[in-house]
N, C-alpha and C positions, 0 to 999 in steps of 0.2 A: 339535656332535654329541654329545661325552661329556655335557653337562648334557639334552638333551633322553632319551637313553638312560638315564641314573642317574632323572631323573623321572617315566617311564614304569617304571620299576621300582619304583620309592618308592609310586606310585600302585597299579602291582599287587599290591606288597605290601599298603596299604593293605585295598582292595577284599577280600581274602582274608582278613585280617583280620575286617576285619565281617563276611563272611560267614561264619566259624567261628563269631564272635561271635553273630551271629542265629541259626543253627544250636542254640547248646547253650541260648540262652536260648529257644527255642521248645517245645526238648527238657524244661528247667527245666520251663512254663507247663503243656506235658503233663502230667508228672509229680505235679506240684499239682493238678490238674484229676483224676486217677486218683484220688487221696488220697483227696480231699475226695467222693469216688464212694465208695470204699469206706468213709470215716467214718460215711458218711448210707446204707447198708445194713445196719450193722452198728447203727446208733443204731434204724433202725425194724429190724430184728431182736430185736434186744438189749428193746425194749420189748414182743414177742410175749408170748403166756402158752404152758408147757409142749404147749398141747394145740393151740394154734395151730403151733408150731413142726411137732408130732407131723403136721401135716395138710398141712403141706409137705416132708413128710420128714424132717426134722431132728431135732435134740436139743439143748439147751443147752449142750453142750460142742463142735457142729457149727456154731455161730452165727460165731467169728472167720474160718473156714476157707470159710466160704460168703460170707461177705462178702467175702472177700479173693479168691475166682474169678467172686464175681457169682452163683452159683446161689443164686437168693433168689426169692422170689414178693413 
């Protein structure tokens, strides 16, 4: 009885385990995923010309801050 209760325990520890485990690393994968969304708004912003920006609202100095909420065209 004690060894089937101790390994039913060991097992749901286990299980719990991964799934914190899967958990932060999906959290991770998100995370990268955001990133790399805001590098590639900021990289075609960042390439705009003043008067382009000006025709989306923006400024040159609005370009980090816009790519980092996503308001971009």
């Amino acid at each position: 009885m004690t060894t089937t209760l101790i390994s039913h325990t060991v097992g749901s520890l286990q299980t719990s385990l991964l799934s914190a485990f899967t958990a932060h690393f999906v959290e991770l994968c998100a995370g990268a995923s955001d990133g790399l969304d805001i590098e590639a708004r900021y990289d075609r912003l960042a390439r705009k010309s003043d008067s382009e920006l000006a025709a989306i609202g923006l400024n040159r100095s609005d370009v980090a801050q816009a790519a980092l909420t996503g308001r971009c065209n």
